[in-house]
BATOR-940089 format. One record per residue (C-alpha): residue number from 1; residue in three letters; x, y, z. Coordinates in pm, 1 decimal. Example, Ala and Ser with C-alpha at 12.3 -4.5 7.8 and 13.67 -1.06 7.14 Angstrom:
// residues 2
@n:1	res:ALA	c1:1230.0	c2:-450.0	c3:780.0
@n:2	res:SER	c1:1367.0	c2:-106.0	c3:714.0
END
This chain:
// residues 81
@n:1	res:UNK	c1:-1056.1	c2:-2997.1	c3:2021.6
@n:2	res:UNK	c1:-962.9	c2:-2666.9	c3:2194.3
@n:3	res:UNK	c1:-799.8	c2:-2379.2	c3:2177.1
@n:4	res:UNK	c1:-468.0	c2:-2300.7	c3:2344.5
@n:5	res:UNK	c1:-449.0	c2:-1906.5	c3:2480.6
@n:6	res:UNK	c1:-247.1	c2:-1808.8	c3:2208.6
@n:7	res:UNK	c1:-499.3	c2:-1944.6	c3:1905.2
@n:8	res:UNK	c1:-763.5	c2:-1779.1	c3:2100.5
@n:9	res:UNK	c1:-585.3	c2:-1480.1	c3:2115.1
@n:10	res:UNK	c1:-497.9	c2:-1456.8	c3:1769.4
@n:11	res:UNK	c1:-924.5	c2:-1534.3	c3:1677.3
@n:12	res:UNK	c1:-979.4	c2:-1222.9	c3:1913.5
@n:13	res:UNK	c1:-714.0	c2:-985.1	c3:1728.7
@n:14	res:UNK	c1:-877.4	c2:-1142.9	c3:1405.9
@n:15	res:UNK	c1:-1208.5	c2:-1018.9	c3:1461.0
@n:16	res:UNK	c1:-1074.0	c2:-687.5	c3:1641.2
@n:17	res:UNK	c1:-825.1	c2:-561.4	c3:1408.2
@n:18	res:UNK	c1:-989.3	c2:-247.7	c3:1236.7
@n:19	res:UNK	c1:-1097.9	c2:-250.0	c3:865.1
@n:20	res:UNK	c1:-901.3	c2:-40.8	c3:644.6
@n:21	res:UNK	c1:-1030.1	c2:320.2	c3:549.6
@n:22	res:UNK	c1:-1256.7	c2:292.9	c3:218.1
@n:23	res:UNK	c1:-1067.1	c2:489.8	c3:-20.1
@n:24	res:UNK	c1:-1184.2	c2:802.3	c3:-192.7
@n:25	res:UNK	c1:-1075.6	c2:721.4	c3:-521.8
@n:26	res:UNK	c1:-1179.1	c2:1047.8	c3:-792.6
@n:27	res:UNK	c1:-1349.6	c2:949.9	c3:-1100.1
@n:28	res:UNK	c1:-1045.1	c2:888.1	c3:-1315.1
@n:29	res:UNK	c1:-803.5	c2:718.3	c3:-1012.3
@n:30	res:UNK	c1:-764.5	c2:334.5	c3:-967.7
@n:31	res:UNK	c1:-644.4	c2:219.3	c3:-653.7
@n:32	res:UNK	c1:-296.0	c2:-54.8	c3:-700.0
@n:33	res:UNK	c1:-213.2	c2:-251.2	c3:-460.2
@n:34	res:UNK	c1:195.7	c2:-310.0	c3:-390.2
@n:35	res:UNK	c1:411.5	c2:-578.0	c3:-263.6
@n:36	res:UNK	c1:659.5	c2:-420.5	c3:-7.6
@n:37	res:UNK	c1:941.5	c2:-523.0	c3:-295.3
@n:38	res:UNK	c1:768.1	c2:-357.4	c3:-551.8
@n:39	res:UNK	c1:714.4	c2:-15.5	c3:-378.8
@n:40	res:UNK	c1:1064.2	c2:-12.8	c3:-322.8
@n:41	res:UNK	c1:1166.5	c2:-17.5	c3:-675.3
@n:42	res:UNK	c1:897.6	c2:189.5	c3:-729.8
@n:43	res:UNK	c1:1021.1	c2:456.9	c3:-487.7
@n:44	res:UNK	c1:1414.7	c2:387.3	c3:-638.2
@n:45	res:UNK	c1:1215.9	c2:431.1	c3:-1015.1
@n:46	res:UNK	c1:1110.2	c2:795.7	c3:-883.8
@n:47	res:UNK	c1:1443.2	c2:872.0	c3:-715.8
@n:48	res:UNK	c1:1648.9	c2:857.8	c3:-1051.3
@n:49	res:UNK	c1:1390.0	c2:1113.7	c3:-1194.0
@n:50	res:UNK	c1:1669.3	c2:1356.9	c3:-1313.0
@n:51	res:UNK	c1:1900.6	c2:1105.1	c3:-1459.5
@n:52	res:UNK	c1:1594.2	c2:911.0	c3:-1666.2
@n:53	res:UNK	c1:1567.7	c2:1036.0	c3:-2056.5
@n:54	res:UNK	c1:1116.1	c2:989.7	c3:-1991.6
@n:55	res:UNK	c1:1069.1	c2:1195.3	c3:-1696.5
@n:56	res:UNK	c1:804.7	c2:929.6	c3:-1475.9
@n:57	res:UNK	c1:433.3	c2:1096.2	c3:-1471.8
@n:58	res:UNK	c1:363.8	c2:1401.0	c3:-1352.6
@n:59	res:UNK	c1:218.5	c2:1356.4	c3:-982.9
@n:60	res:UNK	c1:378.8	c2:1007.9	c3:-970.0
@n:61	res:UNK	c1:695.8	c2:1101.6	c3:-721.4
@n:62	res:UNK	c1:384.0	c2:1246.2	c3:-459.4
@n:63	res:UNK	c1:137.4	c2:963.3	c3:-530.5
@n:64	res:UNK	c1:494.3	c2:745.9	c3:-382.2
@n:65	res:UNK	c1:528.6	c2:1009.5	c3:-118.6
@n:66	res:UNK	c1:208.2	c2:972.8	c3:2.6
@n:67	res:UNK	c1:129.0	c2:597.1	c3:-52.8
@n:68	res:UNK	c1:-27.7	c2:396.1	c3:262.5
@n:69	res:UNK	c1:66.4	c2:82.5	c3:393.9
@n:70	res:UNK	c1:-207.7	c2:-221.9	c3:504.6
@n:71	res:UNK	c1:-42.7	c2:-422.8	c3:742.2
@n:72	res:UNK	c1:-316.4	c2:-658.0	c3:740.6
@n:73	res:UNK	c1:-220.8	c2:-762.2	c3:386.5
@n:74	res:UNK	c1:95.0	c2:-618.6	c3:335.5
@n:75	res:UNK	c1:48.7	c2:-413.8	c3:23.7
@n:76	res:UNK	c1:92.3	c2:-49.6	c3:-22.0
@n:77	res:UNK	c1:-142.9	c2:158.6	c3:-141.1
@n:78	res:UNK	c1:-115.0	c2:423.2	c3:-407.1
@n:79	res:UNK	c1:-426.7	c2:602.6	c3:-597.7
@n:80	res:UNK	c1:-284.5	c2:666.6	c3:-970.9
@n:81	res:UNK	c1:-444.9	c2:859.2	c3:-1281.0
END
């Protein structure tokens, strides 16, 4: 069996594509992991701050600001108290 050029393109991206940054998580943080679906009701959640009775956590609206994206697994990445 053999590869056609594309399948042995993809095996090279595979192996090429660069590992994700280890995250510096502080002793009380947890790292979660979102599906693209969920951040966005996530970042809908922290829009409606000033019309929710329970304000969301403090630090919560810049956690969503500054949240990363892998693309290799298509999660977003947020480092919560």
């Amino acid at each position: 069996m053999r590869l056609a050029a594309a399948g042995h393109d993809l095996l090279v991206y595979t192996v090429a594509r660069p590992a994700p940054a280890p995250s510096r998580l502080g002793p009380q943080q947890r790292l979660v992991e979102l599906l693209p679906l969920q951040m966005t009701a996530l970042r809908v959640f922290v829009g409606l701050t000033g019309q929710l009775w329970v304000p969301p956590a403090d630090g919560l609206a810049e956690q969503v600001r500054t949240a990363s994206c892998d693309h290799g697994i298509k999660r977003w990445r947020l480092h919560l108290t």
